[in-house]
N, C-alpha and C positions, 0 to 999 in steps of 0.2 A: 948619401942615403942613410936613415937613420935604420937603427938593429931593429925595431922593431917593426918596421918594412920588411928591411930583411928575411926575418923571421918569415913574417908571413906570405913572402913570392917564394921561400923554402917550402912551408907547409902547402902551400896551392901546388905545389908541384909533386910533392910526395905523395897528397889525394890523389890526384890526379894519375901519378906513375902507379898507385896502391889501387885504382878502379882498373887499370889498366890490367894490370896481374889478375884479378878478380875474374875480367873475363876469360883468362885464357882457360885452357885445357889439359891434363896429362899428356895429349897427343898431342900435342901442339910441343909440351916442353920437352919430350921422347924425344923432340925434330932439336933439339938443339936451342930453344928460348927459353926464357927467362920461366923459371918457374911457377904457378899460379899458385893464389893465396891458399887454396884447399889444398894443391901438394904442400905448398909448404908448413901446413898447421898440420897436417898429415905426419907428415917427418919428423918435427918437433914431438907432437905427443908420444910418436913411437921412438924413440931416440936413433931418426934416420933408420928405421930397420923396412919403412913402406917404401922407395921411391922403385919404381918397378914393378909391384905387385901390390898395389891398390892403386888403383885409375878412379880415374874422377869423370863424366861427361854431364855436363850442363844440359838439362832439356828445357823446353819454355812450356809455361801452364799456368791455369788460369788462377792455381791456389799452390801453398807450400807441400812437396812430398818429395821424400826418397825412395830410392829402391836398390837394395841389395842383389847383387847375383855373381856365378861365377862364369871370368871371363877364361876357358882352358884353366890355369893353374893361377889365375890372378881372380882377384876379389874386383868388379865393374859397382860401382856406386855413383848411381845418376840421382838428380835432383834439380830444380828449378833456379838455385841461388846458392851461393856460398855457406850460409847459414846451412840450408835445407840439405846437401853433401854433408856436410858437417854431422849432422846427428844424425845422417844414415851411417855417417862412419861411428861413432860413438855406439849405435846400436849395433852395427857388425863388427864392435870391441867387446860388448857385453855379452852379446845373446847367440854369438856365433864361435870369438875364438877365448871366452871366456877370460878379457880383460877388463876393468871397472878403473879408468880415470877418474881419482879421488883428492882431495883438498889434501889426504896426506901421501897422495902417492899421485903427483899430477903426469907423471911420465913413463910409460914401460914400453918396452919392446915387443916385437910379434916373436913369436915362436917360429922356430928353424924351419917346419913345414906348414904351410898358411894352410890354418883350416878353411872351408869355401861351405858355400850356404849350398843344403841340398833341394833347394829351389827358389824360385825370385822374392825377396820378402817386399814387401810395398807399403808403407803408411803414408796416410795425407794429412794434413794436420785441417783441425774441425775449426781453426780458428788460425787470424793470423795475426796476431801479437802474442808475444812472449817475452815480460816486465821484467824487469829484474833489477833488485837494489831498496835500500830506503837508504833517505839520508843519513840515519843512524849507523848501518853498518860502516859509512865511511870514516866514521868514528869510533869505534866499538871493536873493530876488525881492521881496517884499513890506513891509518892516518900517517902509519910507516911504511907502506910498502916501497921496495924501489921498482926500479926498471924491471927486471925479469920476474920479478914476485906480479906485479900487472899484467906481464903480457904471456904469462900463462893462466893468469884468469880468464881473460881473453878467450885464448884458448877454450879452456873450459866453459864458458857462455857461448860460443859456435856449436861444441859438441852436444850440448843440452838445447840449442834451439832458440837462444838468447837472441833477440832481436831488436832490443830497445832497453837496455841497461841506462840507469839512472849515470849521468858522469858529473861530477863537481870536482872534481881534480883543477887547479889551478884557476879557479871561478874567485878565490881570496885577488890573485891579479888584478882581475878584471876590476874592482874594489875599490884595490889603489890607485891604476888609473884613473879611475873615476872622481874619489875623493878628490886626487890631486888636479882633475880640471875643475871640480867644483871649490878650490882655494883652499883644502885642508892641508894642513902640515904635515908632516910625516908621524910628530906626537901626537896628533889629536886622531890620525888613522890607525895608529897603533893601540889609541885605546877603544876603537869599532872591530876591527878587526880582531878575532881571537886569536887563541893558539890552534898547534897541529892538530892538537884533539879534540877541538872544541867546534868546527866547523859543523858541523849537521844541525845545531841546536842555533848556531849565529844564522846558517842560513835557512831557517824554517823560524826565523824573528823571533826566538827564546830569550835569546842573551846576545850580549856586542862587550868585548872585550879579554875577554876573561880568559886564561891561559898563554895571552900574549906579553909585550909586543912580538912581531912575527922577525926572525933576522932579514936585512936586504935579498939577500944572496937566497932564503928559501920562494921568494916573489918568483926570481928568474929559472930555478931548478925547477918547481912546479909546473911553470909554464911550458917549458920546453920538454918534460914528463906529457905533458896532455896532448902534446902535438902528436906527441909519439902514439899515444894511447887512441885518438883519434884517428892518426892513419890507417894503424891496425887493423882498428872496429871496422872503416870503411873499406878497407880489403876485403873485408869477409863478407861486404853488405851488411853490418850492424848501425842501426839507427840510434846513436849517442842521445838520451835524454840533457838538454842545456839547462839553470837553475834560469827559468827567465825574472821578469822585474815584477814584483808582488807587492807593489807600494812601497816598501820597507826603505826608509831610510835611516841616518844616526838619531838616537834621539835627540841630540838638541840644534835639531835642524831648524826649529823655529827660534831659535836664537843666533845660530851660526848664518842661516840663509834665509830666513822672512818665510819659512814656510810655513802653511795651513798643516796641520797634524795633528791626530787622535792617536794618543796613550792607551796604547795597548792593558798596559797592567804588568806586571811582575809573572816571572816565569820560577818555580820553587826557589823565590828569593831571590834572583838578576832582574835588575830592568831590561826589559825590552827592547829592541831598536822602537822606532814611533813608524806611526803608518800613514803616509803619504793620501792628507784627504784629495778625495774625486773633484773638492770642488776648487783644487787647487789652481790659478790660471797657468802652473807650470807644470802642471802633471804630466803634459804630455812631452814638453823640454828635458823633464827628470827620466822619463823613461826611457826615450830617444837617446838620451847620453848614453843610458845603462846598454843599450843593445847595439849602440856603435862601437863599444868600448868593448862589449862581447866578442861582436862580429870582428871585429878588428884583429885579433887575437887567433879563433878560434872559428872563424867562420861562422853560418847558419847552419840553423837545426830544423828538423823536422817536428821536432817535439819539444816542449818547452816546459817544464816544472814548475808550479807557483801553487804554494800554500800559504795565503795570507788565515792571519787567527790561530794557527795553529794552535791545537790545545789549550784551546779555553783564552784565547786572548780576548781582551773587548772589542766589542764593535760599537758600542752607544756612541752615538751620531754620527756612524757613517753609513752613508747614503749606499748601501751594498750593492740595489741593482747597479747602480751608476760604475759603483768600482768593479764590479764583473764585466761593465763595457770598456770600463779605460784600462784594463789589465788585456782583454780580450785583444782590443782597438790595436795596444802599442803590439804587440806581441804579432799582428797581423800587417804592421807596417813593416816590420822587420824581414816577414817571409807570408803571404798570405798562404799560404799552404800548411802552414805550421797547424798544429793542435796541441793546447791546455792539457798536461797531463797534472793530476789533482789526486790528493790521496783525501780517500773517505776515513776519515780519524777524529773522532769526536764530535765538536759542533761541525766541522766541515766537511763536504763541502754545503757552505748554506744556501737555500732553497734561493732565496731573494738573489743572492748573486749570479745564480749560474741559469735561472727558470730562462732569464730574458736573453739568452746566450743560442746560438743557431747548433743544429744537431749536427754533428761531425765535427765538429771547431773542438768538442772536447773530449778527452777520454778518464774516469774516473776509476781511482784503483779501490777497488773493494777489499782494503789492507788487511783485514782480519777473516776472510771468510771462512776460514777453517775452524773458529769458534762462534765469532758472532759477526755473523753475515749482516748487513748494514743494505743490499738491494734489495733483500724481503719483506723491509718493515714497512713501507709503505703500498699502496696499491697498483702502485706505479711505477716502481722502484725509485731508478734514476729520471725518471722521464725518457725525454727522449737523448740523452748524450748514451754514450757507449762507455763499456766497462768490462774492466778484470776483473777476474778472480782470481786471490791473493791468498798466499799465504806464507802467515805473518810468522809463526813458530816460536822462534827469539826475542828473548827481553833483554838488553844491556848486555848483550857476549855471555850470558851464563853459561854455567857448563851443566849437562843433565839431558839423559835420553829422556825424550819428548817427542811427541807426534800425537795427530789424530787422523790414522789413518783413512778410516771406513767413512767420516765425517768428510776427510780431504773429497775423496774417491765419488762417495753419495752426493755429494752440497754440488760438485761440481758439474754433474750427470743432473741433477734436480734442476741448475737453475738452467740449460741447453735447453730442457724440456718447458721451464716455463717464461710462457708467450705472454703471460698476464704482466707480470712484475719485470721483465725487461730480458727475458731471455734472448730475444732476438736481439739486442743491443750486447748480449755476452761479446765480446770482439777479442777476449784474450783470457791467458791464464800469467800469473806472475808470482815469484817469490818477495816477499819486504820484511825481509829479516834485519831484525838491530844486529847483529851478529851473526859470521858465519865460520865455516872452518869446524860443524859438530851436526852430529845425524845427519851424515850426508844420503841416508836411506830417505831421509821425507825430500829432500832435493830431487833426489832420482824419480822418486812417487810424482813431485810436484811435475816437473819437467817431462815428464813422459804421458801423462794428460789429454792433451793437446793431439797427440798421434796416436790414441788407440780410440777408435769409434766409440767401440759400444764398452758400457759399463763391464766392471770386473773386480771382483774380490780381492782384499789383501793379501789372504790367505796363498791365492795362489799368485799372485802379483808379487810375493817374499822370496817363494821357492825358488824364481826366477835369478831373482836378484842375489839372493844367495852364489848361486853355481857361477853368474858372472862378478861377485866382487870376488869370490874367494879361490875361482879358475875351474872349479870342478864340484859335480853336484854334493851339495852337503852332507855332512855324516848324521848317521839319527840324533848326537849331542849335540849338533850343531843347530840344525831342525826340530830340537827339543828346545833350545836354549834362544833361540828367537821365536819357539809358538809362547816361550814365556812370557817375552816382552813384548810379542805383538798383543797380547791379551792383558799387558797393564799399562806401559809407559806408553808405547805405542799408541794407544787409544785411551786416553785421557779423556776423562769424561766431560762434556760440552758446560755441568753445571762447579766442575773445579774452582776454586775460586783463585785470586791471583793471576799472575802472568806468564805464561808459559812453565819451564820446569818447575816441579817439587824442587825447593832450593833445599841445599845441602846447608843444615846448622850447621858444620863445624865452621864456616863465612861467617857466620852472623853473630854482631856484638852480643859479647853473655848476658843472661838474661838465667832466672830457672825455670821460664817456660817461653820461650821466643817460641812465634808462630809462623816466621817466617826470617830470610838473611837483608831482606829487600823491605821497604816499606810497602810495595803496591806486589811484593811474592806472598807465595803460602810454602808450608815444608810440614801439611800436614798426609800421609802416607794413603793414596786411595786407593791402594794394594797390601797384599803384605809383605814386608822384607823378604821374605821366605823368597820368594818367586825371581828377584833379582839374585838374590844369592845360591838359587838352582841354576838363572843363568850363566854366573857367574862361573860356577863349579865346573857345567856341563861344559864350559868353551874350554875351562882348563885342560881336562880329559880329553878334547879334541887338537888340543895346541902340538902334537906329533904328527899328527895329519896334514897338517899347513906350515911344515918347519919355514919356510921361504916366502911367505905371504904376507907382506907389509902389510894390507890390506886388515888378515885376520890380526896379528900383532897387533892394532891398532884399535882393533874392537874389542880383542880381549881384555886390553886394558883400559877402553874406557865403561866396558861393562863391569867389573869388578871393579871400580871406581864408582858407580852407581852404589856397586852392592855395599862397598864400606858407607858411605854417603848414608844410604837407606838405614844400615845399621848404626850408623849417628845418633839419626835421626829420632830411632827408636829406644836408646839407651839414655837419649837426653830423656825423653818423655819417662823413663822410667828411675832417673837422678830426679826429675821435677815431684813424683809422687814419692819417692822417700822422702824427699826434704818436708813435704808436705806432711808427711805422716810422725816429723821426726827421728824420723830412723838415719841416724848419725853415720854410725856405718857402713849402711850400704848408700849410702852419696860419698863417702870416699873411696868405698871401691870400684864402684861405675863411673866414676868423676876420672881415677886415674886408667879406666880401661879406655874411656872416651878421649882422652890424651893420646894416649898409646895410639889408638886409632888413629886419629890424624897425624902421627908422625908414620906411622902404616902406609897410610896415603901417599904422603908428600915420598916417600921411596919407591912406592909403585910406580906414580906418576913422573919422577926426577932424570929416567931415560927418555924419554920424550918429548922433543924438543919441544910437539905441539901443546902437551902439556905441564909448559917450564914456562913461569914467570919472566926469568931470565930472556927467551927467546923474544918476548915482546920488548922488555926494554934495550935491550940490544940491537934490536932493529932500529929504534928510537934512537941511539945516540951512535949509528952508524951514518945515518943522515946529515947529520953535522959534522963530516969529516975531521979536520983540524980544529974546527972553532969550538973551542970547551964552552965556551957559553951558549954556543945553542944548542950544544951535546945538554948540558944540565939544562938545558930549557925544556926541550923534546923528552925527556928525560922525566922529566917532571912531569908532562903532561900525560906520559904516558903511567905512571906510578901513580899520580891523582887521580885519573880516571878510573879507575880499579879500586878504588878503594874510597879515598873522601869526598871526590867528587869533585865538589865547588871548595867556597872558602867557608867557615864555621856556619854561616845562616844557610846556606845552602843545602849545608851535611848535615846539621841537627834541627833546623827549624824547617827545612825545603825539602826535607823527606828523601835527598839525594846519597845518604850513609849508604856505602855499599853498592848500589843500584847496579855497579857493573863488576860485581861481586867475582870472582875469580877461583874456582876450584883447582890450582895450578900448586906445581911442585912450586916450592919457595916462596910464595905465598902463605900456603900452609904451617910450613916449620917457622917463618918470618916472624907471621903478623896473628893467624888466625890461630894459632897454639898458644902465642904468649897471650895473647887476651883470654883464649880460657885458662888458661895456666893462671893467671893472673886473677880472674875471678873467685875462682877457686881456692886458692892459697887465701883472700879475703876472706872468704865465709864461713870458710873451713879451721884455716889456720891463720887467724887472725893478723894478715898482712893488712898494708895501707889496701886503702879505697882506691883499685884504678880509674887512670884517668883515661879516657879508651882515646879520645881525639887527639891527645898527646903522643900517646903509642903509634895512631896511624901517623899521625904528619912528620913522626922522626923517621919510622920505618919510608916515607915518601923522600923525604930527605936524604937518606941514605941510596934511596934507590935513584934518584938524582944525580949526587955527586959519587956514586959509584965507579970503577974502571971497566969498561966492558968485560 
């Protein structure tokens, strides 16, 4: 019997044993059985302090809801599904015994005596999908995680209501397989196939190659990762979004295999993979391999991911309706039950492909609606498919409080309400963040959505959240120092320009008037410093209040990490008008306070492991156990990412400099101090002319072959 049989009468058994837990009960595991997936996600997030005094019971209904109540001296939390327990427990962590499971505190314990709700609390959710993911985060945020860094995300997607997470986890496998029945060699797979950090861009047909070859050994650690990851999910009732077949093959498929294929175009400098034309006579051969090779693997999905074009790819001479049926067609062979999950980002998804496509076959994530909503522009919206409401937050991992709150909160009550442009096809709300692991306050916002009927204010929608992340109702500094930020960062104004956060110049290559750290960011100030650095002050003067509070620890300093940032940002602007005035002097004294600042920084920030450079690339070359060479490979990709990006046309001609720019300790004193350091000493004090590409790709190098 070959292993990867094996494997998979293992994995059919583990679903299966993992559905089986799903259904039971607390009183069922009281009796002496095997525990159910909700106690035991239960136990986990509280570190074993619930198994006795929070009960689970499963009711059946015709839509998703929880309902808190107290059973004698235990916490009763019923719901319809594993999921739906799930965030009635999360909400009877928050808003009952004032605990907040957080990206940096994913675990705590209940308190000696359980608080109990002083009557039945009950939400039903208005909608029943709950998105979660974009390709990019699994690059951005993800591409190191191990075992347990997943399966407390996990976690945390049950407690939030997650029901349909984005997975590409070990889909690079499925790949290989594939190549290798289609006659590739394992060199010519390794130059399709990227590296660890590069997958979200290979698979939304960007780029093919670039960051690899991938080691043997991480083909089989992935796979047997997703198996895991997939049990999980389906313990909980979490429906895995699978990446399905989107035309995309290698580009020189019409040389290697006779095939019919349109040339995408260039993505910021990589060639594209090429796109599998409709009117191929093996279209339907190419696809079928792809979803046996899948399925084979990782079973069937209910949902299936396909972004063909993405971001501006070409389409000249391809037949779209046609390729929205043979994408549709294969995808329906494989599971006809399945549904096209599709992200609205830029040209896509285009009208011609999807018009001729049957209503319910697809669901369409409305990736940005929290700035610019993409169902309102037309009369129609989407037509008739169904659609999320997204929101999008993150650009490339930056770091920088950001949100729109009132916009989140309004846009999403607006569009329930209208019948005209497709509100009735509303069928979800979702997160598609490039990066996560920062504002985990617009998470909480997003995620809670869904279960609160009728519209409601930020303002008091804060207080809330206050008292459950920090354990207890806020102090007036505290309450002062988030009405600060709810009234600037918070709510960013819808006409901002750029992507997500006000980037912090001390990332960004010198310049004496950079406008931004990112090519497609802004880092001009639509507040005033003042107002970050009142919050900043004010959480300080509260930090005796919360001696014990990871939680507040963690806000405090990423709010005064704002406030220096903010004050950066405004001392460059005021080094740019002396130089411009000639005033020689004061550009060397604002020059070396701007220095000073960012080593300011890099010290605030260097007890934190969430934000330490280091913790990312050490994740990164903890994956490769023993083998130094794919320690400095992982290693590298993760050091590239953050900084250069691609390779020189990429960085300097592709606009890609920066893009996943990095406010982190060690980064700071590294890389972003020596280049203004280095600027500076130029202008000033007549050193050489730096060479900034050099600077990054040594500093990448060094973080490479570094020792953990």
């Amino acid at each position: 019997m070959s292993t990867r049989i094996l494997i998979n009468i293992c994995c059919c058994f583990v679903l299966t044993l993992s559905a089986t837990f799903a259904s039971c009960t607390s009183a069922t595991a009281n009796n002496g059985a095997l525990p159910s997936a909700i106690d035991s996600l239960a136990a986990r997030v509280t570190e074993g302090t619930s198994a006795g005094r929070i009960i689970f019971r499963e009711e059946p209904a015709d839509s998703d809801f929880f309902e808190i109540s107290a059973d004698g001296d235990r916490v009763l939390i019923q719901g319809n599904n594993p999921v739906s327990m799930a965030t009635g427990l999360n909400w009877y962590l928050k808003y009952v015994a004032g605990i907040h499971i957080s990206w940096n505190n994913l675990t705590q314990p209940l308190p000696a005596t359980l608080p109990l709700p002083a009557e039945p609390i009950r939400h039903n959710a208005s909608v029943p999908k709950r998105y979660y993911l974009n390709y990019c985060t699994f690059s951005y945020s993800m591409p190191f995680w191990d075992e347990d860094r997943w399966m407390k995300e996990i976690d945390w997607m049950a407690l939030h209501g997650i029901n349909m997470p984005l997975s590409i986890t070990g889909i690079e496998t499925v790949w290989r397989n594939l190549l290798r029945r289609w006659g590739y060699s394992d060199d010519e797979i390794g130059r399709f196939i990227c590296g660890p950090a590069y997958f979200a861009w290979w698979q939304m047909n960007n780029l093919e190659g670039w960051g690899g070859p991938l080691p043997e050994e991480w083909y089989d650690a992935q796979s047997e990762l997703q198996l895991k990851l997939i049990a999980r999910m389906h313990s909980l009732g979490i429906e895995p979004v699978f990446p399905g077949f989107a035309g995309m093959v290698p580009s020189n498929s019409a040389e290697k295999q006779g095939l019919h294929v349109a040339d995408p175009g260039r993505w910021c400098g990589f060639q594209r993979p090429a796109f599998l034309s409709p009117d191929d006579p093996r279209w339907d051969e190419i696809a079928d391999d792809y979803y046996d090779e899948l399925t084979k693997l990782y079973g069937t999905a209910h949902y299936y991911s396909m972004d063909p074009f993405h971001e501006g790819g070409n389409t000249a001479g391809v037949d779209l309706p046609a390729a929205g049926l043979k994408i549709m067609s294969a995808m329906k062979r494989t599971n006809p039950e399945a549904e096209w999950v599709i992200q609205s980002w830029g040209g896509n998804p285009r009208r011609q492909m999807i018009d001729t496509l049957s209503a319910g076959d697809m669901t369409i994530l409305d990736l940005y609606s929290d700035k610019t909503p993409k169902w309102n522009r037309t009369a129609d919206g989407y037509g008739k498919h169904d659609w999320i409401y997204c929101n999008l937050l993150n650009f490339g991992g930056n770091v920088g409080l950001h949100g729109r709150m009132d916009q989140l909160i309004n846009g999403f009550y607006d569009a329930r309400a209208d019948s005209v442009r497709g509100g009735q096809h509303l069928t979800g709300v979702g997160a598609t963040p490039e990066g996560i692991e920062n504002n985990p306050v617009m998470y909480e916002l997003t995620f809670e959505l869904p279960w609160r009927d009728s519209r409601f204010t930020s303002r008091e929608w804060l207080e809330q959240y206050l008292t459950a992340r920090y354990g207890k109702a806020p102090t007036p500094e505290v309450t002062g120092a988030w009405t600060a930020l709810l009234n600037t960062v918070y709510n960013a104004p819808l006409e901002y320009p750029g992507q997500g956060t006000v980037e912090s110049l001390f990332c960004a290559r010198p310049d004496w008037n950079p406008r931004s750290a990112s090519t497609w960011g802004h880092s001009d100030l639509f507040y005033s410093p003042d107002s970050t650095a009142r919050a900043a002050m004010l959480m300080q003067k509260a930090a005796d209040d919360y001696p014990t509070s990871a939680n507040f620890a963690y806000d405090l300093a990423d709010i005064t990490r704002q406030a220096n940032a903010d004050r950066g940002n405004l001392l460059l602007r005021q080094i740019a008008a002396a130089h411009e005035s000639g005033d020689t002097v004061t550009v060397a004294s604002l020059s070396d306070e701007f220095l000073q600042l960012i080593l300011t920084q890099d010290s605030l920030l260097a007890p934190h492991p969430d934000m330490n450079v280091a913790t990312w690339l050490d994740a990164a070359g903890r994956l490769a156990g023993d083998d130094d060479a794919a320690r400095e490979l992982y290693r590298r990709n993760a050091a590239q990412l953050v900084t250069v990006w691609g390779d020189s046309v990429a960085c300097n001609r592709g606009g890609l400099i920066d893009y996943s720019h990095r406010e982190w300790a060690g980064l700071l004193r590294e890389l972003y101090y020596s280049r203004w350091k280095a600027f500076f000493d130029h202008q000033l004090r007549s050193a050489p002319e730096p060479d900034y590409y050099r600077m990054e790709t040594e500093w990448v190098n060094n973080a490479a072959t570094r020792r953990d």
